[in-house]
VOPAGU-2260 file (C-alpha; in pm, 1 decimal, decimal comma):
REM VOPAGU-2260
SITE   aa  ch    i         X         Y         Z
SITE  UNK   A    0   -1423,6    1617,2     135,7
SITE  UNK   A    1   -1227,5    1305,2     216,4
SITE  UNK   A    2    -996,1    1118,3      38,4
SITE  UNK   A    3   -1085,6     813,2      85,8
SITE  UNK   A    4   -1312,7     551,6     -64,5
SITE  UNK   A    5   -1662,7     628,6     -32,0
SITE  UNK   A    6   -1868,3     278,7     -46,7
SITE  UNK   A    7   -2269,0     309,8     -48,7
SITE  UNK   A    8   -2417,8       6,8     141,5
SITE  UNK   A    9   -2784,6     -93,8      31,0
SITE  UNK   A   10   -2975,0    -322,0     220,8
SITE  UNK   A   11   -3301,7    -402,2     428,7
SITE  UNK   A   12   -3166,2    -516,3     724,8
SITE  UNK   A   13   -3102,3    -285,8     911,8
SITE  UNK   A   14   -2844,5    -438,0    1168,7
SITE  UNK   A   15   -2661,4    -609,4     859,8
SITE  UNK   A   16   -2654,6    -262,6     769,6
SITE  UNK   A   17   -2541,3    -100,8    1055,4
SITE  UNK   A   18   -2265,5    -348,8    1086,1
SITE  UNK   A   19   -2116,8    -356,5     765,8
SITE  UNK   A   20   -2105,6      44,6     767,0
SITE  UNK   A   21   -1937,7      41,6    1081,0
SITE  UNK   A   22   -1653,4    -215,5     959,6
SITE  UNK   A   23   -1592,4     -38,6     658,2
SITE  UNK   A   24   -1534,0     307,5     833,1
SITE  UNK   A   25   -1277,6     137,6    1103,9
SITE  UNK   A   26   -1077,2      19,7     793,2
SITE  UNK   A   27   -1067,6     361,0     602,9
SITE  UNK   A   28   -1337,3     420,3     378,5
SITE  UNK   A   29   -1611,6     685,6     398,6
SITE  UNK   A   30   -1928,3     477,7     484,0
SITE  UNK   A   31   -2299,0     569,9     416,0
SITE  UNK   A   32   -2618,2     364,7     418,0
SITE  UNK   A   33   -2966,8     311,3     237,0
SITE  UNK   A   34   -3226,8      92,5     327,4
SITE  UNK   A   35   -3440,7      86,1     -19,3
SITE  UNK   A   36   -3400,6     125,1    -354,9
SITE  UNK   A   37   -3504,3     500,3    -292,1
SITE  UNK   A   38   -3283,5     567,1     -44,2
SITE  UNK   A   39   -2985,1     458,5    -244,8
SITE  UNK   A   40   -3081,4     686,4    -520,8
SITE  UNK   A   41   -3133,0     972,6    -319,5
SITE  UNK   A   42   -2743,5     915,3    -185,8
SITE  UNK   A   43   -2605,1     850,0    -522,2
SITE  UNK   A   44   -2739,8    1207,5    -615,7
SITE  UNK   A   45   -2574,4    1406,2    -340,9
SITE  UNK   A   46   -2248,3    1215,1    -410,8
SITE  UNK   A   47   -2140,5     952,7    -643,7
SITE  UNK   A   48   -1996,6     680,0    -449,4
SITE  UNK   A   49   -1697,0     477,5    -547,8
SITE  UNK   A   50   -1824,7     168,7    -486,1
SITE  UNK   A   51   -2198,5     -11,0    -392,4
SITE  UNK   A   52   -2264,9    -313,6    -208,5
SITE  UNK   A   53   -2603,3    -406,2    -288,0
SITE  UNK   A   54   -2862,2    -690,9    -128,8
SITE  UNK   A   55   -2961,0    -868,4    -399,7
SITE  UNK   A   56   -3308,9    -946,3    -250,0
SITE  UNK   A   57   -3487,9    -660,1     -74,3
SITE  UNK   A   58   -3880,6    -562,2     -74,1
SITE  UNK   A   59   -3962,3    -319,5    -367,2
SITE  UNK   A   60   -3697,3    -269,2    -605,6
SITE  UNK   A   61   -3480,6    -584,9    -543,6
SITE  UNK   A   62   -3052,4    -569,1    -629,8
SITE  UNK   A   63   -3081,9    -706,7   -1034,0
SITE  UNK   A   64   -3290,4    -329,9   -1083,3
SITE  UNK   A   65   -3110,9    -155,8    -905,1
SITE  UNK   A   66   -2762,1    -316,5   -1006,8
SITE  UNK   A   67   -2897,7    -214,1   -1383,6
SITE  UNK   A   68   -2973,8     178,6   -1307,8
SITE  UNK   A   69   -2659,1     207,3   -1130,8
SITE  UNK   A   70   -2431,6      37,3   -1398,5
SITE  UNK   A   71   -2637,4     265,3   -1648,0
SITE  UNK   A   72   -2526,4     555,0   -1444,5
SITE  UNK   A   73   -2166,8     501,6   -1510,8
SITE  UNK   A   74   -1855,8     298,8   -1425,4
SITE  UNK   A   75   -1934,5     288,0    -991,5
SITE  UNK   A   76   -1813,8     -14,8    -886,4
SITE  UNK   A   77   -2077,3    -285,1    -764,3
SITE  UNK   A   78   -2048,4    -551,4    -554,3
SITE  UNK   A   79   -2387,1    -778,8    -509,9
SITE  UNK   A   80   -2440,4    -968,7    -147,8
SITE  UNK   A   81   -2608,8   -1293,0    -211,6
SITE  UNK   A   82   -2731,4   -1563,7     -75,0
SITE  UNK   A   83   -2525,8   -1912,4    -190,1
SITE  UNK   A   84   -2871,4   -2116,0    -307,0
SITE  UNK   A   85   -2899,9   -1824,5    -555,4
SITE  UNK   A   86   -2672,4   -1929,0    -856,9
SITE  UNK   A   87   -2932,4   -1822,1   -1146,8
SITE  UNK   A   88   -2963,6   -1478,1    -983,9
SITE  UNK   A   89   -2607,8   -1463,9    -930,0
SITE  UNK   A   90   -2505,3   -1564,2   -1280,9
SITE  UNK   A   91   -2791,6   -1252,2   -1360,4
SITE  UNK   A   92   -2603,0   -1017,2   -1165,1
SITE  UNK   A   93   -2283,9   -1045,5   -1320,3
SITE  UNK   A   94   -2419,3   -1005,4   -1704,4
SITE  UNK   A   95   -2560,7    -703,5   -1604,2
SITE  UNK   A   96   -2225,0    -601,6   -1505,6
SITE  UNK   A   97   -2177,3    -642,2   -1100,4
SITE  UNK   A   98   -1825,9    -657,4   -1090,9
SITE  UNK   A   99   -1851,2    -914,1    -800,3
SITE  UNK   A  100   -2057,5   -1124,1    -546,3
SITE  UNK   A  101   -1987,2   -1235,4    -211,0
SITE  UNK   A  102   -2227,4   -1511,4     -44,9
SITE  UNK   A  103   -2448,8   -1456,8     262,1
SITE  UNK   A  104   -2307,8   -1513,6     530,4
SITE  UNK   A  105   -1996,5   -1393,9     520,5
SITE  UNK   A  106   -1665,6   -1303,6     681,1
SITE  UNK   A  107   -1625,5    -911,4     678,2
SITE  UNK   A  108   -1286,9    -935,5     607,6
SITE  UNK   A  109   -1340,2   -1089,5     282,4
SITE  UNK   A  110   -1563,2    -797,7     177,7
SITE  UNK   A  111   -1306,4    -519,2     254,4
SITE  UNK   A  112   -1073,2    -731,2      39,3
SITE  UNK   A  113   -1271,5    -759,1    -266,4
SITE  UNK   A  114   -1393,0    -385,0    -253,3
SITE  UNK   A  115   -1007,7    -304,9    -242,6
SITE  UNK   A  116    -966,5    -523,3    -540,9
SITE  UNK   A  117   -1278,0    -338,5    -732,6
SITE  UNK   A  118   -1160,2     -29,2    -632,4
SITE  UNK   A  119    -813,1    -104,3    -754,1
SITE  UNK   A  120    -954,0    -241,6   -1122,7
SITE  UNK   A  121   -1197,9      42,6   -1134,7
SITE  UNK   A  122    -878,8     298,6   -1046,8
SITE  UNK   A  123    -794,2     513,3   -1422,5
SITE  UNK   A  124    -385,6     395,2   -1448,0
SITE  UNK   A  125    -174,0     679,7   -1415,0
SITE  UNK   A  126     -16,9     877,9   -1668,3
SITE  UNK   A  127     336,8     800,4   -1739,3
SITE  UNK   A  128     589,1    1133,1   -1729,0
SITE  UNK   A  129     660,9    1367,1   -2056,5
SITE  UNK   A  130     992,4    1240,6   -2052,6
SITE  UNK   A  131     921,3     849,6   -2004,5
SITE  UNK   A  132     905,2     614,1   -2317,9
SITE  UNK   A  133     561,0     531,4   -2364,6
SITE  UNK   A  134     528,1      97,8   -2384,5
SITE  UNK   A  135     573,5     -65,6   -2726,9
SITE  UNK   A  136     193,1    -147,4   -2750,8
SITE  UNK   A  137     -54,1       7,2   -2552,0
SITE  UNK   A  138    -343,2    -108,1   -2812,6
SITE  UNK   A  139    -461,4    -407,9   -2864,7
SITE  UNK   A  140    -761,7    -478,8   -3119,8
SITE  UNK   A  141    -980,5    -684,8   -3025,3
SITE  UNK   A  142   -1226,0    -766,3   -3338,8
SITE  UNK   A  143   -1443,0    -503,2   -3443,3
SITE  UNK   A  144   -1257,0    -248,4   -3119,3
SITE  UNK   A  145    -966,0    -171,6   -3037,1
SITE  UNK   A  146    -849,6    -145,6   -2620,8
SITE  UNK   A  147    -613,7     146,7   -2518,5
SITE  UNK   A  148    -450,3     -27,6   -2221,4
SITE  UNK   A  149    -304,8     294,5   -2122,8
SITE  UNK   A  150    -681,3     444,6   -2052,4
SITE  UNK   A  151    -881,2     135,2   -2014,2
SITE  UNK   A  152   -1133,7     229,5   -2306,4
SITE  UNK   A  153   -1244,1       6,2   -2546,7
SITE  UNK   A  154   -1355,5     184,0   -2882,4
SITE  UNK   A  155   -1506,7      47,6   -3138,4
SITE  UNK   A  156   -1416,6     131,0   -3529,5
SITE  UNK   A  157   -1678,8     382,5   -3542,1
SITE  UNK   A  158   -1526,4     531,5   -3276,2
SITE  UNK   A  159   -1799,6     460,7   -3026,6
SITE  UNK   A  160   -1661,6     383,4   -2641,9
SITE  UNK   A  161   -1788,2      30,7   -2505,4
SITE  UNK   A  162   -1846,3      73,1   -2110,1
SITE  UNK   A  163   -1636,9    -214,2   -1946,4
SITE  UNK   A  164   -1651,7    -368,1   -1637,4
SITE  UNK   A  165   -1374,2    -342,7   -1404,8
SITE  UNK   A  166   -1319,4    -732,0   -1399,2
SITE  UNK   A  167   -1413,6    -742,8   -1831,1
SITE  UNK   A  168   -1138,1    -494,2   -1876,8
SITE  UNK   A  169    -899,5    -749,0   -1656,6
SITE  UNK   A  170    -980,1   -1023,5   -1910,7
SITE  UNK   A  171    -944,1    -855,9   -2219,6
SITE  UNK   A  172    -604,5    -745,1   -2088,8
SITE  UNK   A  173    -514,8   -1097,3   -1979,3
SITE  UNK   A  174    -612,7   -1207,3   -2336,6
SITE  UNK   A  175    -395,0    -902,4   -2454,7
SITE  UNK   A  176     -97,5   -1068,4   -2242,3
SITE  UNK   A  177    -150,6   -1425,6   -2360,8
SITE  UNK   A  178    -222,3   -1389,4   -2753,5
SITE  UNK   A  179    -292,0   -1731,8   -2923,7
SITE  UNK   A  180    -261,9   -1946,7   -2582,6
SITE  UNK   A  181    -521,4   -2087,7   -2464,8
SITE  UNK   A  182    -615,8   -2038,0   -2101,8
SITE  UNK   A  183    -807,7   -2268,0   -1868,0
SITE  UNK   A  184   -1084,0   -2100,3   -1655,2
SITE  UNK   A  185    -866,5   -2112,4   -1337,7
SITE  UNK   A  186    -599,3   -1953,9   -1529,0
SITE  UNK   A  187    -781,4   -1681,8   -1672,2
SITE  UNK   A  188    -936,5   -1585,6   -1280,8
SITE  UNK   A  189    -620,0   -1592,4   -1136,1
SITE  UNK   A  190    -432,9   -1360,1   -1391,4
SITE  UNK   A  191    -760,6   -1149,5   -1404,5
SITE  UNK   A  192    -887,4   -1171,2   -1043,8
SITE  UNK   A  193    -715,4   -1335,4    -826,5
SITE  UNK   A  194    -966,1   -1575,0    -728,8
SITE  UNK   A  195    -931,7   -1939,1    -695,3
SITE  UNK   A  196   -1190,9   -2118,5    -942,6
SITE  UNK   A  197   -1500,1   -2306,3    -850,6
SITE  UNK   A  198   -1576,5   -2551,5   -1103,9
SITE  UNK   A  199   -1965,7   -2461,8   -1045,6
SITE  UNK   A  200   -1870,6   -2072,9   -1085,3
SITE  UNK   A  201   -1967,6   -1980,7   -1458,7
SITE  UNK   A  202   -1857,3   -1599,7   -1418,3
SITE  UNK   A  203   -1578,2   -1596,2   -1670,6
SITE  UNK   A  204   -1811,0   -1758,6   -1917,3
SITE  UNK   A  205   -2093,4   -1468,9   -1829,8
SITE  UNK   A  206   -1824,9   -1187,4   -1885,0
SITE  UNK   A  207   -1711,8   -1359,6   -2180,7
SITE  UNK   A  208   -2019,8   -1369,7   -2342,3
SITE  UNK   A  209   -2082,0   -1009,2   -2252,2
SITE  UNK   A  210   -1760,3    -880,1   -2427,4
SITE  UNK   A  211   -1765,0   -1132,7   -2739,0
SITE  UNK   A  212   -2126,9    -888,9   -2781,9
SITE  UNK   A  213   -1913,5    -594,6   -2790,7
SITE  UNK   A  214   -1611,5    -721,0   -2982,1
SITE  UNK   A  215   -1765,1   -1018,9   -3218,7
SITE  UNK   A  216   -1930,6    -895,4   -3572,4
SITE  UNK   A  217   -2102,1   -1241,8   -3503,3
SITE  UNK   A  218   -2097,9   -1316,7   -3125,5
SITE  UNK   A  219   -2271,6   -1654,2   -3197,5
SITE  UNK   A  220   -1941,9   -1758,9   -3379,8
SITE  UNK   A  221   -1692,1   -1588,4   -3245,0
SITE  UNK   A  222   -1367,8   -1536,3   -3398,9
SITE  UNK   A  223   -1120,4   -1378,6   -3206,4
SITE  UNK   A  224   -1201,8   -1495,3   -2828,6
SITE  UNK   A  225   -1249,8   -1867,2   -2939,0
SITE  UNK   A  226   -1339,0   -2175,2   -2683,3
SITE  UNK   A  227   -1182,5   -2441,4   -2707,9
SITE  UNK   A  228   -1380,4   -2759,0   -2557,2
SITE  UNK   A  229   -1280,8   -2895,8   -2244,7
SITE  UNK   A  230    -982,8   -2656,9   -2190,3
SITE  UNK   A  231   -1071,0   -2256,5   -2199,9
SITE  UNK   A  232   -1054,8   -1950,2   -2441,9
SITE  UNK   A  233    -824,7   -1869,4   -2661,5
SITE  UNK   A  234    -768,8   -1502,7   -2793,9
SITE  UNK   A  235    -654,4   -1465,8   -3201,0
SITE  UNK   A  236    -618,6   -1147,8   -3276,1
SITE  UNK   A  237    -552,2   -1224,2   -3646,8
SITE  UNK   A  238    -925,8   -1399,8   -3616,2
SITE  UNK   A  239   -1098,1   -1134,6   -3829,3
SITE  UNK   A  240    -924,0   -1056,8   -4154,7
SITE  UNK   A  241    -911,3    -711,2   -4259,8
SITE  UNK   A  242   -1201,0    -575,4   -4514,1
C-alpha cells in the first residue's frame, strides 16, 4: 500500500474530476475519484482516505450531506469546493466541520497547498523519546474540558472525548499560546491557519461558536473564550471558577 496521501475527489463533473485527480497524483498523493454521493461511499469503505474534496453542489446527495456522514465517520480531513456567490452554504459547511473551502474556479496549485496544510493539522504529533523531558504544560483547560496538546484530544470532565476539527484544534491551541490577550480575527487566522483574513470571511466566528458548544456550560454567555466588540476573542482560562 503506498505511503502517501490518499485524497478522495467527489464531484459531478466529470472533466473537473478527471483533472483534479490527475494533478494531485503528479504531486504525490494517491488519487481516486467518485462521481455521486454513492460512489464516494462505496470508496470510503474499501479504504479510508486521508483527505476529501467534495463539490458542494451535485445532483442527489449534494456536499452539506455528505460533508455530515463523512465528519460523522471520523476525523478524515474535508475540504469543500464552492462556488464564491455561495457564502450561506459556505458558512454551513464549515459548522458542520469542513476543515476548509476553496472557491470555484480555482488555481490547482492553491488546492495542493491547502490539502498539505489539512493534512499537516490532521497529522497525530509525534511522541517525544523515553529519555526527553516532556514540556512544562501539555494541558490546557478550557472550561468544562481540558486539551492534551501532546495528543490533540479534547476531554471533557466526564471524561468524554470532543471530536475536533483540524483547524478548531489550531485555535484552541492558539488561545492556549495567547492566554488573556485578546486577538483580532486576522491574528487568530494567521497563528491558526495561515490565511490572510477577508473581512467578509466569518469562519473563525463559525468555529468559534462550534467549540464555545463544547467547552461553555452556557455557550450563550460564554466565559472563557470571550469577544470583545470591535477587536476579537479573548481566552480566560480562570473564566469559570472552580465548584
Amino acid at each position: 500500500m503506498s505511503d502517501r496521501p490518499h485524497i478522495l475527489v467527489v464531484d459531478d463533473d466529470r472533466d473537473l474530476r478527471e483533472s483534479i485527480g490527475e494533478y494531485l497524483s503528479l504531486h504525490g498523493f494517491d488519487t481516486i475519484l467518485a462521481e455521486d454521493g454513492a460512489a464516494m461511499r462505496r470508496r470510503v469503505a474499501e479504504r479510508r482516505p486521508d483527505l476529501v474534496v467534495l463539490d458542494l453542489t451535485m445532483p442527489g446527495e449534494d456536499g452539506l450531506t455528505l460533508a455530515r456522514w463523512l465528519r460523522a465517520q471520523g476525523s478524515t480531513g474535508i475540504i469543500m469546493l464552492t462556488a464564491m456567490a455561495e457564502p450561506t452554504d459556505r458558512i454551513v459547511g464549515l459548522e458542520i466541520g469542513a476543515d476548509d473551502y476553496i472557491g470555484k474556479p480555482f488555481v490547482p496549485r492553491e488546492l495542493v497547498a491547502r490539502i498539505r496544510t489539512v493534512l499537516r493539522r490532521l497529522a497525530p504529533v509525534a511522541a517525544a523519546p523515553a529519555s526527553a523531558p516532556q514540556p512544562p504544560v501539555h494541558e490546557v483547560r478550557f472550561g468544562r474540558c481540558v486539551l492534551d496538546r501532546l495528543s490533540g484530544k479534547l476531554r471533557g470532565d466526564d471524561g468524554v472525548e470532543e471530536q475536533l476539527t483540524g483547524m478548531e484544534l489550531d485555535l484552541l491551541n492558539a488561545f492556549a499560546e495567547h492566554p488573556n490577550r485578546i486577538l483580532s480575527r486576522d491574528r487568530l487566522l494567521s497563528l491558526a491557519h495561515n490565511r490572510d483574513w477577508d473581512p467578509l470571511d466569518r469562519s473563525i466566528d463559525v468555529r468559534i461558536t462550534r467549540i464555545r458548544k463544547k467547552i461553555e456550560p452556557d455557550p450563550a454567555r460564554p466565559r472563557v473564550i470571550k469577544t470583545v466588540r470591535g477587536a476579537g476573542y479573548i481566552f480566560e482560562p480562570g473564566g469559570i471558577p472552580s465548584a
